[in-house]
N, C-alpha and C positions, 0 to 999 in steps of 0.2 A: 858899786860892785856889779849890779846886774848891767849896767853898761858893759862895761869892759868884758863881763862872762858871755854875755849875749856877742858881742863883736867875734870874742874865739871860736866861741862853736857855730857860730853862720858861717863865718869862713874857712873853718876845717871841716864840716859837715853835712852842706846842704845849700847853702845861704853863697857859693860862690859868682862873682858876676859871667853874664854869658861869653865875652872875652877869654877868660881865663877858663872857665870851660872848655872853649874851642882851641886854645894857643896852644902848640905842638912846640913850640921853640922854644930856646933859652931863655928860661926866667919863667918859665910857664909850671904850670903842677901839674903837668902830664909825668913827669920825671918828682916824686915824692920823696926826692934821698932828706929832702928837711922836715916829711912829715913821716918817719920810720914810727913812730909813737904818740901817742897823748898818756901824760901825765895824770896817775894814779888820782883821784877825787876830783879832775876840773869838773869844776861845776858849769852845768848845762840849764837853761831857763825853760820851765813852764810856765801856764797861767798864774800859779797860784806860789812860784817858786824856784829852790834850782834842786834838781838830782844830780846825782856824783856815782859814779862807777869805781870801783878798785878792782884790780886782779891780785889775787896771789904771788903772780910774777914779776910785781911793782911796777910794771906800764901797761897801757895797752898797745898790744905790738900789731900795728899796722902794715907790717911784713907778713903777720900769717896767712896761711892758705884760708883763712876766711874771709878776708878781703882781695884775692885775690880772682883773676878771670878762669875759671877752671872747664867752663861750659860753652855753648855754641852760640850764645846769644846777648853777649855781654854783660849778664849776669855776675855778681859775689854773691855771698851769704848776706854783704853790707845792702847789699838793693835794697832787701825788704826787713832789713834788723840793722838800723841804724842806729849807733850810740846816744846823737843827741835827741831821740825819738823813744828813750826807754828801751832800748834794743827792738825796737819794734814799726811800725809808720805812724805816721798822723795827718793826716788831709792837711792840715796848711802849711807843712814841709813838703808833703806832694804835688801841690800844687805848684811852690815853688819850683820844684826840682822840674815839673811836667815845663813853666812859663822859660826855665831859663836853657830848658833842654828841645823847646821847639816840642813837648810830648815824646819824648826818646831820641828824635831824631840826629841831633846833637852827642854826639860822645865823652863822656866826661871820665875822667881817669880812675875816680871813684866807683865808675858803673850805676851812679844811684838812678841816674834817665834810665839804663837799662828794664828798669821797675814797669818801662813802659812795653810790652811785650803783649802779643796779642793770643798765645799758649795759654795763659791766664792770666795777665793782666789786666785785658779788653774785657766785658762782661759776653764778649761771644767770642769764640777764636777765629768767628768768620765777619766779624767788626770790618766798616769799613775804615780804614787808616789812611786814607789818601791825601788829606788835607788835614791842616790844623786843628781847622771847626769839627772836621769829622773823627780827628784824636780825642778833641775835648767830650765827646759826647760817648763814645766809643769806649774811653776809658774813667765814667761820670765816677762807677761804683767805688775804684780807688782812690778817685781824686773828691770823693766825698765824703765819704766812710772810714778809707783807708783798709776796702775788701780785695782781697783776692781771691780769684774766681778758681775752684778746684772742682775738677771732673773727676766721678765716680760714676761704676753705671752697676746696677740691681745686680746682684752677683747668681749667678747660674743658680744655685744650689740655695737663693732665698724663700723662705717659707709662706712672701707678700709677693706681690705683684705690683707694678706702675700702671693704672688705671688712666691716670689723667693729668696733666701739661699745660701748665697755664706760666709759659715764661715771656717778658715782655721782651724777649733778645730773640726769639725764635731759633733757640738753638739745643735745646736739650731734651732729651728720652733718655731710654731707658738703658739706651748702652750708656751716654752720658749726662748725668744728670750734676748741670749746674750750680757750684754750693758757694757762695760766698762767707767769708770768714778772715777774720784779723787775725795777720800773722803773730804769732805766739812771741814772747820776749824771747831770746836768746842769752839771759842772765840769771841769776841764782839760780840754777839748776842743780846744785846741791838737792833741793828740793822737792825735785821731780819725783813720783811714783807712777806717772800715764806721761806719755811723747804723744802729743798732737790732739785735737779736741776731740776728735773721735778714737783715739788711742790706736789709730793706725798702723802705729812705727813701734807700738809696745808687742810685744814677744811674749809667746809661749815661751816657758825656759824652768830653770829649775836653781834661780839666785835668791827668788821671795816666793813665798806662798801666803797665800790670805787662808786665814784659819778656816776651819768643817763650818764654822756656824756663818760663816759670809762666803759658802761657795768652796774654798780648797782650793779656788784655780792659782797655779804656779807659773812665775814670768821670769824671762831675762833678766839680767841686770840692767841699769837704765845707759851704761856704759855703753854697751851695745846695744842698744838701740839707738843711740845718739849716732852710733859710729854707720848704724843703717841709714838711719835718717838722712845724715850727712850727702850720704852717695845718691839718696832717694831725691833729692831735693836739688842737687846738681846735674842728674841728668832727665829731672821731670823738669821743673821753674828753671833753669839754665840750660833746659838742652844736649845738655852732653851726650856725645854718642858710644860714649865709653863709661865703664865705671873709674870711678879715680880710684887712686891707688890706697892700699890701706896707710901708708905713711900719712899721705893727705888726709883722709879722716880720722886717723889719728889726731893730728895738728888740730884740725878745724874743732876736736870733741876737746881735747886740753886748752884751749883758748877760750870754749864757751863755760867751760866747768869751773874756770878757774875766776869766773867771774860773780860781782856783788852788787846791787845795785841799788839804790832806795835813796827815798829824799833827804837831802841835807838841810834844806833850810824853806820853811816858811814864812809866805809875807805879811802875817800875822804873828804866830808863835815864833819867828827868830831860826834860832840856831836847834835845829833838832836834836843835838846832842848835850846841850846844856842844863842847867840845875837838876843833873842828876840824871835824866833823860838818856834815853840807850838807842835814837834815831840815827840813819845814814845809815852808808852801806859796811861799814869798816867792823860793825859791832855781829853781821849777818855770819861773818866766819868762824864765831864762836859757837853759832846754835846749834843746839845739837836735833840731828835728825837722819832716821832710818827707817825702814818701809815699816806701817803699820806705827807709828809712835802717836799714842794718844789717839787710838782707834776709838771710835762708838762704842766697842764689846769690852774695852781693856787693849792696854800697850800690848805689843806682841812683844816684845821683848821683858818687862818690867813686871807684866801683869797688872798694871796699878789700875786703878779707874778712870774713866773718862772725865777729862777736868775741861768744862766750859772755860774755863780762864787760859784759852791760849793764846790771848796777847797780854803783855806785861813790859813792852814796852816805855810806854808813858806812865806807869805808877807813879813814880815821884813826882809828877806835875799834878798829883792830886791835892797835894799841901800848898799849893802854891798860894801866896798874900798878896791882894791889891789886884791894881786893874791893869788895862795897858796889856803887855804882854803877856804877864800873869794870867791873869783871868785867860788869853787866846789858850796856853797852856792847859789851864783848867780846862777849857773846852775838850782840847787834845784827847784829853785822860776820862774826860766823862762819855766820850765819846767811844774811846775804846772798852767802858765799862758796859756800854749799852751793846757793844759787841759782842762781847760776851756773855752776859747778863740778860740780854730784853728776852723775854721767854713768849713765844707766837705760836701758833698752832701749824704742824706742819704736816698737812694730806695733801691726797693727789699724787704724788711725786713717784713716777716708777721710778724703780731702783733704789725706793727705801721703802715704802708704805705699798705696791704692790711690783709684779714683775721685777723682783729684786731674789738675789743668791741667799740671803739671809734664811738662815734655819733653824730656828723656827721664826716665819714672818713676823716681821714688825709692825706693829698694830697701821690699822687704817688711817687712825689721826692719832698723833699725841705733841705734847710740848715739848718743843726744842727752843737752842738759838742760834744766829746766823753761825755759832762755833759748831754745830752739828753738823755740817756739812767742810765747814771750813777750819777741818780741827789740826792742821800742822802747827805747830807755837811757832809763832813770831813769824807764818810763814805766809799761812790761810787756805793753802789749797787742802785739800783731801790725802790722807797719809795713804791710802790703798788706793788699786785700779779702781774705780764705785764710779761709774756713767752716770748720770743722771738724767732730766726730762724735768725741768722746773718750770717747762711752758713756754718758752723763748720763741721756742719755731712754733708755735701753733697759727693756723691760721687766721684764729681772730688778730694776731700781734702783724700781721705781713704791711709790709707799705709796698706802693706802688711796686716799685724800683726791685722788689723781690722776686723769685719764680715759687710759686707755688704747684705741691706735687700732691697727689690722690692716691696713696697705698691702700693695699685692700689684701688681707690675710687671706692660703690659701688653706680654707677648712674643712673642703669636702670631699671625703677622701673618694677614690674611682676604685675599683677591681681587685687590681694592681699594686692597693696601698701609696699610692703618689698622690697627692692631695693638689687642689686648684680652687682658684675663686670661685664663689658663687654667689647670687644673687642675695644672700643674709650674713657674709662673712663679714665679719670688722672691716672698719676704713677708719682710717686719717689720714688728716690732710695738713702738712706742714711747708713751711719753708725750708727745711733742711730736715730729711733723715738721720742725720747725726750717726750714730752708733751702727744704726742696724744698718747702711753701706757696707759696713764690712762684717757686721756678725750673723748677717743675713737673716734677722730675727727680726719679726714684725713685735715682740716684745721690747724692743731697744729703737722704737723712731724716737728720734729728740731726744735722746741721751748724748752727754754732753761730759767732760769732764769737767771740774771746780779751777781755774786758773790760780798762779801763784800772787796772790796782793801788792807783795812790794814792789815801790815803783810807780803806784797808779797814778800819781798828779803828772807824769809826766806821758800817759798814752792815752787820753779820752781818741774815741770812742770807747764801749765798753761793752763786754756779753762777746759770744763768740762773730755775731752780726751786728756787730756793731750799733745796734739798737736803740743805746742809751747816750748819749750826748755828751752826757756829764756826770758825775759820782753824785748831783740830783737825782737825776733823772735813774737810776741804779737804785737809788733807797725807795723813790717812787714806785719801782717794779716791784719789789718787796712789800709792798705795804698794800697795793692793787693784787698783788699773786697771793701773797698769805695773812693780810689782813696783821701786817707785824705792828699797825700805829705807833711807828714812829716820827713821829710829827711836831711841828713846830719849836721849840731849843732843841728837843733831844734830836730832830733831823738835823739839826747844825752842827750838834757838835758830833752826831756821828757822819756830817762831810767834813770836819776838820779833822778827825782823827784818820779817815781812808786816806785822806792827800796828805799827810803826813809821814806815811807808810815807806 
């Protein structure tokens, strides 16, 4: 089976030889009239497995405007939200695509070389690209991470200041500052309540509001924000010198909505859907979910209480008898218990325990579980817009390969009432400002929004910077950031239960 699965998806997505990349002529796959689709659940290989996609619309149509060239640069939406990548990249499909594309130079009908772009895919946009050696070096960040470089610069009307620049690309200030970040899945978005990790492309509006006691502020729907998104993203990452048309983002937002995705089978626990089990993507169209559902304060809709038990997935693999798969099973389910369940002390964190909307503030430290932050059911991300700052970008966390920035709050006020730095005002110093980019709040550096879970065996890296390697190396951060001790079996079986997902 994973022969055969593995043969499909290298050669419809990624994995084509450099030949057939280049061949314009008859019998070539520059002309895709035999690849119009993929078929509903084919399963696609990770390390640990295969994931399976379904749409609503029973294929995936390879005709729509999201595979399509709509921009100045050979750009789709597929560049950097690749099917058999989780909707998303991963370095050793980048790399592929980079070896078999010459680093972009090569045209391939797919657009996925396109990825190669020096707008932001280069870690500088002034990278030199002249030669191979100097592609490969030029473009290390994606081809090792799977980052994409996004330029933001301090917004006029921020209340911090950029002090200080330490980028190893020599290429970022304060009009543009540098961010590296994994591009977002582009599947179950059913689930969505925040567009982008710093909630960018989310909206003021008047579709949801978060109740008086977590702030009051009111957003779009996330319909239109996808549809903003859409246009944002094809004429920044593609270049376009035009906006496309709303038909086009129409298309591109019902293609991405209508989709499901999560692992179907593990290479230990089997068939994700079996003895009772409620794994893959096919069972994700039934959950139910609307903004605010299973909030920290109570459902906004139900009123009920906040229930740590929002995976219930794998229950039935808790009875499970014997060894062998069984027991992998058991793992599964003890795994997801400890999800819910392991109770850690959780301070520090703006955006819950200080500088947070919440009113009346929530205590300085108190006991949660990894479901406090990640309380959609069956989903994981955060039901409300909620930023957070769990320490990711701090400086002590930076490697090399990062740019590191020196904000400094401005708190002194002049005359005038206009306030500026000075000599005793707050500073940090992160790798990514996150949030405060666009809310111009030196209260919101390194706020980040929660990602949606499902899916995860098939997109390591992990964290918005890719930080973490492995869904090890993710429960590691956890247990170094909030002292969660989870360790030794129970760290096992809570990584078989995440790559299960």
């Amino acid at each position: 089976m994973r022969a055969i699965a593995t043969a499909i998806s290298l050669l419809l997505l990624s994995m084509m030889p450099l030949n057939l990349l280049a061949e314009d002529g008859p019998g070539g796959i520059s002309d895709l009239g035999h690849l119009r689709h993929l078929p509903n659940g084919l399963p696609f290989p990770n390390p640990t497995g295969f994931a399976s996609t379904f749409s609503t619309t029973g294929r995936i149509d390879l005709a729509n405007e999201f595979f399509q060239d709509l921009g100045a640069n050979g750009r789709r939406c597929v560049s950097c939200h690749v099917p058999s990548a989780g909707w998303t990249i991963v370095p050793a499909q980048v790399q592929s695509i980079f070896d078999r594309t010459r680093g972009g130079v090569i045209d391939d009908p797919l657009g996925l070389g396109a990825i190669f772009r020096t707008n932001d895919g280069s870690n500088s946009p002034t990278a030199d690209v002249s030669s191979l050696a100097a592609r490969r070096s030029a473009y290390s960040m994606v081809l090792t991470k799977g980052l994409i470089r996004v330029g933001i610069g301090v917004p006029a009307t921020a209340d911090f200041e950029l002090v200080a620049v330490d980028d190893p690309y020599r290429f970022a200030s304060a009009a543009e500052l540098s961010l590296f970040r994994r591009p977002l899945p582009t599947t179950n978005l059913q689930f969505l309540s925040t567009v982008m990790w710093d909630g960018r492309e989310t909206s003021v509006g008047t579709d949801h509001c978060n109740i008086a006691a977590e702030g009051g502020k009111c957003f779009a729907s996330i319909h239109f924000d996808l549809a903003v998104q859409s246009n944002d993203a094809t004429q920044g990452h593609a270049q376009a010198p035009n906006p496309i048309s709303s038909a086009q983002r129409e298309a591109i937002v019902a293609f991405e909505t209508a989709l499901a995705t999560a692992q179907l089978w593990d290479e230990d626990a089997r068939g994700l859907r079996a003895a009772g089990a409620n794994g893959g993507a096919e069972a994700i169209f039934d959950q139910a979910f609307y903004y605010g559902i299973n909030d920290n304060l109570g459902d906004y809709r139900t009123h009920a209480p906040f229930t740590p038990n929002v995976f219930d997935v794998y229950d039935e693999w808790s009875h499970r008898q014997g060894g062998g798969t069984n027991e992998a099973r058991r793992a599964v389910a003890r795994g997801q218990a400890t999800f819910n369940s392991k109770a850690f002390t959780i301070s520090g964190v703006a955006g819950l325990n200080f500088n947070s909307p919440f009113n009346p503030p929530l205590p300085a430290s108190f006991q949660g579980t990894c479901t406090t932050c990640h309380d959609t059911p069956n989903s994981g991300n955060h039901s409300i817009v909620a930023p957070l700052n769990i320490g990711l970008a701090d400086a002590s966390r930076r490697t090399p390969d990062m740019p590191l920035y020196t904000l400094q709050e401005k708190c002194v006020a002049l005359g005038d009432g206009t306030k500026v730095a000075g000599p005793s005002c707050p500073v940090q110093t992160v790798t990514d400002p996150g949030r405060a980019l666009i809310s111009g709040k030196f209260a919101d550096i390194g706020k980040f929004k929660g990602p949606i879970l499902r899916g995860l065996a098939a997109r390591a890296p992990y964290f918005h910077n890719g930080s973490a390697a492995d869904l090890g190396a993710v429960v590691d951060f956890y247990n170094e950031r909030f002292g969660a001790g989870i360790v030794g079996k129970e760290r096992e079986d809570l990584i078989a239960f995440l790559r299960a997902l």
